[in-house]
GUKENU-773953 format. One line per field, with one value per residue (C-alpha): x, y negated, z negated; chain. Coordinates in steps of 0.2 Angstrom, whole numbers, plus 2048, in hexadecimal, padded with zeros to 3 digits. Layout:
% residues N
u (X | ...)
v (Y | ...)
w (Z | ...)
ch (A | ...)
***
This chain:
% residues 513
u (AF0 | AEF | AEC | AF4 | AEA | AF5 | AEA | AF6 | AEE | AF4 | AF2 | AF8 | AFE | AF1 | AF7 | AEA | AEB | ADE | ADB | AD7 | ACD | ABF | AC2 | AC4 | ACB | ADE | AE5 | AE5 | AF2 | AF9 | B0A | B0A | B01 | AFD | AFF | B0B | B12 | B0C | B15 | B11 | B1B | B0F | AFC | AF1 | B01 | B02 | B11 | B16 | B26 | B24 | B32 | B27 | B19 | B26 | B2E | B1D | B16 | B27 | B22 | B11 | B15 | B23 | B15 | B06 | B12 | B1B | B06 | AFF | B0F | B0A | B19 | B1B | B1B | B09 | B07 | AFE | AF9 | AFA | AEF | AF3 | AE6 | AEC | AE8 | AE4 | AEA | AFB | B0A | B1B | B29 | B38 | B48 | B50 | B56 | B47 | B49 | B3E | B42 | B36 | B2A | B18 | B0C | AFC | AEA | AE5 | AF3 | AE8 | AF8 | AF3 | AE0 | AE3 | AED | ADF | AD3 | ADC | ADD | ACC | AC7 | AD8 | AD4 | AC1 | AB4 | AA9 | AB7 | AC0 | AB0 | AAA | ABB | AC2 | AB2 | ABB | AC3 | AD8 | AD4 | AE0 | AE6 | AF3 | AF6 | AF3 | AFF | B0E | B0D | B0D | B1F | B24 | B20 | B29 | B35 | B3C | B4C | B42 | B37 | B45 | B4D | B3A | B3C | B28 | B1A | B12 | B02 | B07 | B01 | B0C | B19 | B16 | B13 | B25 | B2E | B25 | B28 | B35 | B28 | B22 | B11 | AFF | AEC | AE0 | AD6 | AE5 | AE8 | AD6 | AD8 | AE5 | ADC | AE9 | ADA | ACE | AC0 | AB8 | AC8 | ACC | ADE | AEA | AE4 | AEF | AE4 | AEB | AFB | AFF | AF5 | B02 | B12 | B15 | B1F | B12 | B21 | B21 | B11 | B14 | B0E | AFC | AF5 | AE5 | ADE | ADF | AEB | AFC | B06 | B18 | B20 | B26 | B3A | B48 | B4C | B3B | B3A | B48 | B3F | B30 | B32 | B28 | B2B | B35 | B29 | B18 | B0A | B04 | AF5 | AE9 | AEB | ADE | ADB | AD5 | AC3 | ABE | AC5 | ABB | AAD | AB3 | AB5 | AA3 | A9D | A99 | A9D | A8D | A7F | A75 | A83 | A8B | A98 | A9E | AAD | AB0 | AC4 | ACE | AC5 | AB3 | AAC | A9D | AA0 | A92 | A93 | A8C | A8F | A90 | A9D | A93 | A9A | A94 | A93 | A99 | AA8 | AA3 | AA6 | AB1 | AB0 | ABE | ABF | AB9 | AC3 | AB8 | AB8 | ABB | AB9 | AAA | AA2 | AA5 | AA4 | AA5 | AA8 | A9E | AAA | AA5 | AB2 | AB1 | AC4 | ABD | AB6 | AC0 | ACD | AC2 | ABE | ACF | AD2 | AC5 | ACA | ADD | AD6 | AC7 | ACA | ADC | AE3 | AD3 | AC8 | AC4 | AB9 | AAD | AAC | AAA | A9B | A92 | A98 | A90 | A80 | A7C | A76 | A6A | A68 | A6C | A7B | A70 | A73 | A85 | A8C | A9D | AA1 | AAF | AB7 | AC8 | AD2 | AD7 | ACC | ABC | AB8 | AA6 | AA7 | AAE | ABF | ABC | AC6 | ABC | AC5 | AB9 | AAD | AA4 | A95 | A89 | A93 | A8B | A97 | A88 | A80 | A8D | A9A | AA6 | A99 | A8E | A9F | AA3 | A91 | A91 | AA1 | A98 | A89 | A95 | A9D | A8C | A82 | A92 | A8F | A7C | A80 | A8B | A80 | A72 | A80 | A81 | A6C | A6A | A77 | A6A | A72 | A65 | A6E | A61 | A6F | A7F | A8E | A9C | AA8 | AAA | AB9 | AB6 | AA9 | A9C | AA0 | A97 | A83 | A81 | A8A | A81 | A71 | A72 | A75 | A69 | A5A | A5E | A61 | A53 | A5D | A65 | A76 | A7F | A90 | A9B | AA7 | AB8 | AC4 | ACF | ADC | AD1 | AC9 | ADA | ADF | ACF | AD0 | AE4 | ADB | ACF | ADD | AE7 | AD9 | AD3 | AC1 | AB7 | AB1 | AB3 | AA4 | AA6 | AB5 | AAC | A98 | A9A | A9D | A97 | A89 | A8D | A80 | A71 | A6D | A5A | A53 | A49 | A3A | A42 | A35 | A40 | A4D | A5C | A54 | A52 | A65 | A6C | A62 | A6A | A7B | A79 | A74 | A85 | A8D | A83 | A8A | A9B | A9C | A95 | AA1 | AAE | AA9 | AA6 | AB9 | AC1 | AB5 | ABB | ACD | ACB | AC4 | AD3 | ADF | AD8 | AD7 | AEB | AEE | AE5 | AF0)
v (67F | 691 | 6A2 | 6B1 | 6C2 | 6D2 | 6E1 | 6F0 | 6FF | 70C | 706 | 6F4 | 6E6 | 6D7 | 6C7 | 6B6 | 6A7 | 69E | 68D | 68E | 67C | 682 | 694 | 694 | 6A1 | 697 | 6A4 | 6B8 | 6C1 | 6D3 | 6DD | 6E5 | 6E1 | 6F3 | 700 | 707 | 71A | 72A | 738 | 749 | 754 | 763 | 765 | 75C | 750 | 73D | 734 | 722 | 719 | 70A | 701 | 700 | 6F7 | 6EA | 6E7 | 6E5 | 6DA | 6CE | 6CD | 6CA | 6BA | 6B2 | 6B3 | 6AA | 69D | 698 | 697 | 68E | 681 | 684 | 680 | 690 | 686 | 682 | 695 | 699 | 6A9 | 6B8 | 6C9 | 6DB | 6E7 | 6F9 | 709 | 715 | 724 | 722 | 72B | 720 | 727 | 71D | 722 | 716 | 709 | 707 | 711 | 71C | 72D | 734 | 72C | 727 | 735 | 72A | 72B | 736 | 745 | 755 | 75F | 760 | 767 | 776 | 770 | 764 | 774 | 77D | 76F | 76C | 77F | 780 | 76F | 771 | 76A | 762 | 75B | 756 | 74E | 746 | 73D | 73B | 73A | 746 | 753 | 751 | 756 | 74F | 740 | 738 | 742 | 752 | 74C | 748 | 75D | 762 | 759 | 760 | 771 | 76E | 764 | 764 | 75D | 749 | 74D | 74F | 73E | 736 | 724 | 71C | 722 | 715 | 710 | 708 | 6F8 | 6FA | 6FE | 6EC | 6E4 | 6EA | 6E6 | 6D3 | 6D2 | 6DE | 6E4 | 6F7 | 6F4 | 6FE | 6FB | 704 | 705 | 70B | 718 | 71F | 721 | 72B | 738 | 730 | 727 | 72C | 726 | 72D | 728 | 719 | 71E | 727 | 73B | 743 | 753 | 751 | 74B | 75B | 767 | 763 | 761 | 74D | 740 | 733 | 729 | 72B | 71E | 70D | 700 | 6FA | 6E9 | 6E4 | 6E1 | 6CE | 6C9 | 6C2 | 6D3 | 6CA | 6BC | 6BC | 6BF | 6B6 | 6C6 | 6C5 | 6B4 | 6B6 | 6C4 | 6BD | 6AB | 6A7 | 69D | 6A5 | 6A6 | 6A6 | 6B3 | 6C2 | 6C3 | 6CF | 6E3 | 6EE | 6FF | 6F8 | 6FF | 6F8 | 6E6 | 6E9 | 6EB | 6DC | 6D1 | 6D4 | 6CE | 6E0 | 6E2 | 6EB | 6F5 | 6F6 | 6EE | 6F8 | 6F5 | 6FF | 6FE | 707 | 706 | 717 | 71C | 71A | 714 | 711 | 70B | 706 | 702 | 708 | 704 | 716 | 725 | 72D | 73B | 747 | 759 | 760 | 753 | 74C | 73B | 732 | 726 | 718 | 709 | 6FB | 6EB | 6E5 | 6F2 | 6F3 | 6FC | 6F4 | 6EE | 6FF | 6FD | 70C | 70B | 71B | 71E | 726 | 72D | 733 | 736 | 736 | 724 | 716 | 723 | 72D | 71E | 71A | 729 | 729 | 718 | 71D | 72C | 725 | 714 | 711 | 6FE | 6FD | 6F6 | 6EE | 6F3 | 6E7 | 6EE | 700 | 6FA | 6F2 | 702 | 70D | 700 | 709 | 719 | 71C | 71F | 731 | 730 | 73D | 74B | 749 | 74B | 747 | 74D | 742 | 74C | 74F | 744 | 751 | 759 | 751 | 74B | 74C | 75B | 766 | 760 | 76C | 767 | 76A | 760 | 757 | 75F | 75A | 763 | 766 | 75E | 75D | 759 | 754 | 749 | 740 | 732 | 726 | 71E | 72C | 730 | 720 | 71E | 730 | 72C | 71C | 727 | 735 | 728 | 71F | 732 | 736 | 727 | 72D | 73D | 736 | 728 | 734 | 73C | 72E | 72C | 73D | 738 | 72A | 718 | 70F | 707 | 6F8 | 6EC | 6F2 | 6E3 | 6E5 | 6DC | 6D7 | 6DE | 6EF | 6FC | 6F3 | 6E6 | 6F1 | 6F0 | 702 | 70A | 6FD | 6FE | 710 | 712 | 703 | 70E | 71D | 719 | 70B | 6FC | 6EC | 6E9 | 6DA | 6D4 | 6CB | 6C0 | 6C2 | 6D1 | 6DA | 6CC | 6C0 | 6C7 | 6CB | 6B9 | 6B4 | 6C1 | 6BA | 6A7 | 6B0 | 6B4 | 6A4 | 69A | 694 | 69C | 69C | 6AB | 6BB | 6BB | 6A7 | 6AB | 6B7 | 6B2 | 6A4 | 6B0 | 6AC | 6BB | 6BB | 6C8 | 6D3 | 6E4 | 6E8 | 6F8 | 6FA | 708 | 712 | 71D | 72B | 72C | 72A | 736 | 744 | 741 | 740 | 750 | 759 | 751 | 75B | 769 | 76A | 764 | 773 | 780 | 779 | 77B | 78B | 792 | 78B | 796 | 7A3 | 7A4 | 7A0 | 7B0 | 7BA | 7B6 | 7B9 | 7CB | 7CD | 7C9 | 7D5 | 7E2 | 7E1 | 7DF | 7F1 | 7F6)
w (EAD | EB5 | EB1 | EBB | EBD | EC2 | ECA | ECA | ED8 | EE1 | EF1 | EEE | EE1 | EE0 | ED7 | ED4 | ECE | EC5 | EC1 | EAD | EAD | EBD | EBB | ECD | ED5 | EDE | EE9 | EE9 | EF2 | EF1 | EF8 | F00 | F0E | F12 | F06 | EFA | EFC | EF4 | EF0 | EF1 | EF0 | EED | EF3 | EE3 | EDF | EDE | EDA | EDA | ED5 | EC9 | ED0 | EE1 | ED5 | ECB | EDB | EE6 | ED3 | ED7 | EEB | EE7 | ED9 | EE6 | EF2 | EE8 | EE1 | EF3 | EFB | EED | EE9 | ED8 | EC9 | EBE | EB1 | EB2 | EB1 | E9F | E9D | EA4 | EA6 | EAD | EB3 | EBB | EC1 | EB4 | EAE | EB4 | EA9 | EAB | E9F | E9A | E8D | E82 | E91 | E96 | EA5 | EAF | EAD | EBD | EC8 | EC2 | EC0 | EC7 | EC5 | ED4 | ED1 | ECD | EC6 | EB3 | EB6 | EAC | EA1 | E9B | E9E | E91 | E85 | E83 | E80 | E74 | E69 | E68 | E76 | E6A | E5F | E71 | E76 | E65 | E60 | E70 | E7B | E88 | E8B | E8E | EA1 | EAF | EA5 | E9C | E90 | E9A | EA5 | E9A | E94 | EA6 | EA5 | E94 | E9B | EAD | EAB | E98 | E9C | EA0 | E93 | E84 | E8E | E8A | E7F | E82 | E8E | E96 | EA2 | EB2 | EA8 | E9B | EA7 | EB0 | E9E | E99 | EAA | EA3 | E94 | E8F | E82 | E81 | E7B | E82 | E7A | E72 | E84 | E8B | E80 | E80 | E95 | E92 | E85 | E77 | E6E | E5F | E5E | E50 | E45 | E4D | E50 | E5E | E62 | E55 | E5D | E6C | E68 | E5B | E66 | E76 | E69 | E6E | E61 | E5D | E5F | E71 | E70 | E74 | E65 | E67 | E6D | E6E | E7E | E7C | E73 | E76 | E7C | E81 | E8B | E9A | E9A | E9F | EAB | EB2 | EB7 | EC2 | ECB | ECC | ECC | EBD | EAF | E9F | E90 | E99 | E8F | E95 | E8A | E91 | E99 | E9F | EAA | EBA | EB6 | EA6 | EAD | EBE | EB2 | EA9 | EB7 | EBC | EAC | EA4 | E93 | E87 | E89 | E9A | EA4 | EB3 | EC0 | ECD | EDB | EEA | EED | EF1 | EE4 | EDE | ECC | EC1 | EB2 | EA5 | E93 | E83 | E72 | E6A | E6B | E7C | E84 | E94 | E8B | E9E | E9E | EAE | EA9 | E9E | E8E | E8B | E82 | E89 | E89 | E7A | E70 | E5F | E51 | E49 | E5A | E64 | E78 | E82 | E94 | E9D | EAD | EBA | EC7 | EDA | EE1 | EF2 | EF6 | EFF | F02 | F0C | F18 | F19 | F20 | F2B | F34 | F33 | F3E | F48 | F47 | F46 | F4A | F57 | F4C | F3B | F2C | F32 | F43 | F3C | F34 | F42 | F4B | F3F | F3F | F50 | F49 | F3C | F2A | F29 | F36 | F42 | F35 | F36 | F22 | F1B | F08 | F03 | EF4 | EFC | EF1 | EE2 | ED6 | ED3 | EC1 | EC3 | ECC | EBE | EC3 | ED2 | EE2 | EF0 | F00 | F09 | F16 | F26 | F29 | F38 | F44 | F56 | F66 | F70 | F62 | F58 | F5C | F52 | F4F | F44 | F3B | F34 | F2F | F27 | F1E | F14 | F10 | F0B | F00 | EFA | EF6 | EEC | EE1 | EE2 | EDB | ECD | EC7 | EC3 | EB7 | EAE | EB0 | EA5 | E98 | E96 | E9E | EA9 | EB7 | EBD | EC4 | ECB | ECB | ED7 | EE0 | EEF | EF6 | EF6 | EFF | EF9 | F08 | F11 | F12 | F16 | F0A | EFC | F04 | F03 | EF0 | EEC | EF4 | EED | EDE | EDD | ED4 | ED8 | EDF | EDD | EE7 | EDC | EE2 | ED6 | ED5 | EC9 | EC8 | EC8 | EB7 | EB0 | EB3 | EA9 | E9A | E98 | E96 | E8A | E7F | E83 | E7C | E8E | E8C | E7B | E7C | E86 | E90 | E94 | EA0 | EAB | EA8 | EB7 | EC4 | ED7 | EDC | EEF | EF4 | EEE | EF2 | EEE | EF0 | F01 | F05 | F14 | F13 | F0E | F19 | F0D | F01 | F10 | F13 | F03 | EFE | F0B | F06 | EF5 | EFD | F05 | EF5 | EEC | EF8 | EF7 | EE6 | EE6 | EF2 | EE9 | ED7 | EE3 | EEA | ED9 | ED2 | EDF | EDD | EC9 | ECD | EDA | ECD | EBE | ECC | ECF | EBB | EBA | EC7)
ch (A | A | A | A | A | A | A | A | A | A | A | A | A | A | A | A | A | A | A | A | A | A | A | A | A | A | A | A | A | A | A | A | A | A | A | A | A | A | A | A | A | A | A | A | A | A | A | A | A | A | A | A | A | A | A | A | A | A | A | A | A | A | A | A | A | A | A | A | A | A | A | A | A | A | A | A | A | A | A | A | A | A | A | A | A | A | A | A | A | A | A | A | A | A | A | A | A | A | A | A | A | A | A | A | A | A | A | A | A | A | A | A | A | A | A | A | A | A | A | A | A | A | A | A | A | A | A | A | A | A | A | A | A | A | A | A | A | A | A | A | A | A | A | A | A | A | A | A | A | A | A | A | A | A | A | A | A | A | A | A | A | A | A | A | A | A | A | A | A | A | A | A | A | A | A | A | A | A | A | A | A | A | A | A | A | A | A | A | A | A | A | A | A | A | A | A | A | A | A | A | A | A | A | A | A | A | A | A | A | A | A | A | A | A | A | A | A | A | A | A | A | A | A | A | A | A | A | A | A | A | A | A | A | A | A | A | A | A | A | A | A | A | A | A | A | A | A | A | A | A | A | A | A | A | A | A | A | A | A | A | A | A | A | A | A | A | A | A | A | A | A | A | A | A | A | A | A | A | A | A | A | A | A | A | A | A | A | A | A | A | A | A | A | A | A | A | A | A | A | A | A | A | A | A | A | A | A | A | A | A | A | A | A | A | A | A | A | A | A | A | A | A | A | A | A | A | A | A | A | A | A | A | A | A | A | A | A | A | A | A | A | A | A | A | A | A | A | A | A | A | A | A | A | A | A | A | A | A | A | A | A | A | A | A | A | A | A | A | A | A | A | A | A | A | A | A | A | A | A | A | A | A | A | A | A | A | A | A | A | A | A | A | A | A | A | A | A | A | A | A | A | A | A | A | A | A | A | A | A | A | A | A | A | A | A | A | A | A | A | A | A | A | A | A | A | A | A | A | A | A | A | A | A | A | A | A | A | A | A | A | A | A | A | A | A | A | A | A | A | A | A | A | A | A | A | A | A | A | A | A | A | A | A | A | A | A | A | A | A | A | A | A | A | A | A | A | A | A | A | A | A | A | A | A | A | A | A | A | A | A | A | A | A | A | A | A | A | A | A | A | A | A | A | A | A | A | A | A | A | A | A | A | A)
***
């Protein structure tokens, strides 16, 4: 028997199989093979269209059953983890009124700003554990106040998962996790945000019913089958945001456990078992993917915009077809720790989170013509990356989580032993390199639910640890570097409140007039 893992990004649809007896992974494959369109239509936008992931899902299955020969009807269960954050509205057919809002679209800052000062920061941040910022819900009023004429055609809003669930199963459902990533969750009152809802004139209607995260949530239809080649009737038992099932796959669920990824963008995410909340908002609480109301798991996510993307760009530019990521790193191998002074600040992905939700576009800073080559900017680019998880992992430090092992997998950034050997000795703890991904783990947590696994940490507890990262004395040389890193983070900022100061006085200058 088998389980099937979905892993719904930005980027790319990733599908696994895994064989439910051995828990060993089968085959993982993902469609397309290179990356899925953005839109933007305006600076700060991000926009995808839903039919691009059903229709890269259906590519992805006929792919993984044709290489493994594999009977759908051997198929047993199926899980679905996706990008968070994502707004996906449908009217009563069912069909998509507007392309997906996604998770790295910056449009609804304000409108998140003013919510939080409007419903109350402390009540915001006791019952919800954030403030509405630039999330789901936030997003969903930038569309009731732009463009009323979708939003009175509205039926359900959905999460990219529940979007994928639905296209399976025919069934408009979302969880209790789901809903607290998109600010619609109470905490205190164990219930949806009726706060936020009333605050920003929403139907609770609107809501899709609840499911808990493992727990039968539909069957696959007779519709789907066709257009994925799977079996009628199949499960989908499982659906998580693609961070607390990251964290899941890595075998973190309570108190002291952190994981962390390094995809377009970059996470940490540690677990506590009470209501905890960043007073500055710099971070974010959801429910875990074993949370409940009398056992409470917290995920404390950590989010920096500017990661993988950042070193995307830079091979896209600098590297282009040439060379690989493997052949980056030996390249960058050839200069040392530091990068010669050279300094990259990757926050050019869209308002920062942890930076007050301030959009600062990335910077390169003391650039030399007779010093530095490729090779010091691909270097500087992982530092760039690695201080920026630095910088945010001593946020979670002063809200009191102690981060002495860091699990992540092993098809991300943390591939590369300079960017993991840089946030080891800096931050003075453990890494360890995982070998399973986010499809993986979803295919586990659905055998959880199906009856596969006893219990939900026996699915995941087995995992192979593929490489350790300990923290090494180097004499001081990454703490020289990152320091002056902050100092150009520091002055960034600054400038920034500076400009935006300015532009206030400006404007109550020409009011006067």
């Amino acid at each position: 028997m088998y389980l099937l893992g979905y892993d719904i990004g930005s980027s790319s649809i990733k599908a696994a199989l895994v064989d439910a007896n051995t828990g060993c992974q089968v085959s993982v494959v993902q469609s397309p093979e290179t990356e899925m369109d953005m839109l933007a239509e305006q600076a700060g936008w991000a926009e995808q269209h839903p039919e691009t992931w059903w229709n890269n899902l259906c590519l992805a299955t006929k792919k993984l059953l044709h290489q493994t020969n594999i009977q759908p009807s051997l198929i047993k269960a199926i899980g679905i983890a996706y990008q968070m954050h994502g707004l996906v509205l449908v009217d009563k057919n069912n069909k998509v009124l507007r392309p997906a809002i996604i998770w790295c679209d910056s449009r609804a800052v304000s409108i998140g700003e003013s919510a939080f000062a409007n419903i109350g920061e402390h009540k915001s941040l006791s019952h919800l554990l954030n403030s509405p910022g630039n999330f789901t819900a936030s997003k969903l009023k930038w569309v009731k106040d732009n463009e009323p004429e979708i939003y009175d055609r509205i039926h359900k809003i959905m999460l990219p998962g529940d979007y994928i669930a639905m296209r399976l199963t025919g069934e408009i459902t979302t969880t209790i996790s789901g809903l607290s990533e998109g600010i619609l969750w109470d905490f205190k009152n164990n219930q949806p945000a009726e706060m936020v809802l009333d605050y920003f004139g929403f139907d609770n209607s609107i809501l899709p019913d609840i499911r808990p995260t493992f727990s039968l949530q539909g069957q696959i239809s007779h519709a789907a089958a066709q257009a994925t080649g799977l079996a009628a009737g199949i499960e989908v038992n499982y659906r998580a945001g693609d961070q607390p099932n990251n964290a899941y796959s890595l075998n973190v669920l309570d108190p002291g456990e952190v994981a962390a990824t390094g995809g377009t963008s970059g996470v940490v995410y540690g677990v506590v078992d009470e209501l905890l909340y960043d007073t500055q908002s710099r971070v974010n609480g959801f429910a875990h993917v074993n949370h409940s109301k009398e056992r409470s798991r917290v995920g404390i996510l950590l989010c920096i915009n500017g990661a993988g993307i950042q070193y995307s760009w830079i091979k896209h530019q600098m590297a282009k077809n040439d060379l690989s990521y493997a052949d980056m790193e030996r390249i960058a191998s050839s200069v040392p720790s530091g990068s010669d002074g050279l300094r990259i600040l990757p926050f050019g992905n869209g308002a920062e989170r942890m930076l007050g939700n301030k959009d600062l576009g990335a910077q390169i800073n003391n650039l030399q013509f007779n010093r530095h080559s490729q090779a010091h900017f691909f270097r500087a680019a992982l530092e760039g990356i690695a201080f920026s998880f630095v910088y945010g992992m001593n946020i979670l430090h002063q809200m009191g989580l102690q981060v002495e092992v860091l699990r992540v997998g092993n098809d991300n950034l943390f591939q590369s032993a300079i960017f993991s050997r840089t946030i080891s000795n800096l931050m003075g703890n453990r890494i360890e390199v995982i070998e399973t991904t986010g499809a993986i783990g979803a295919a586990k947590a659905a055998g959880v639910a199906n009856g596969y696994y006893s219990s939900i940490r026996e699915a995941v507890q087995e995992n192979e640890v593929v490489k350790t990262y300990e923290p090494l004395n180097m004499n001081g040389i990454n703490e020289k570097a990152y320091h002056q890193w902050k100092l150009d983070l520091e002055n960034l900022m600054d400038k920034k409140s500076d400009l935006i100061d300015d532009h206030s006085k400006e404007l109550k200058i020409s009011i006067k007039k």
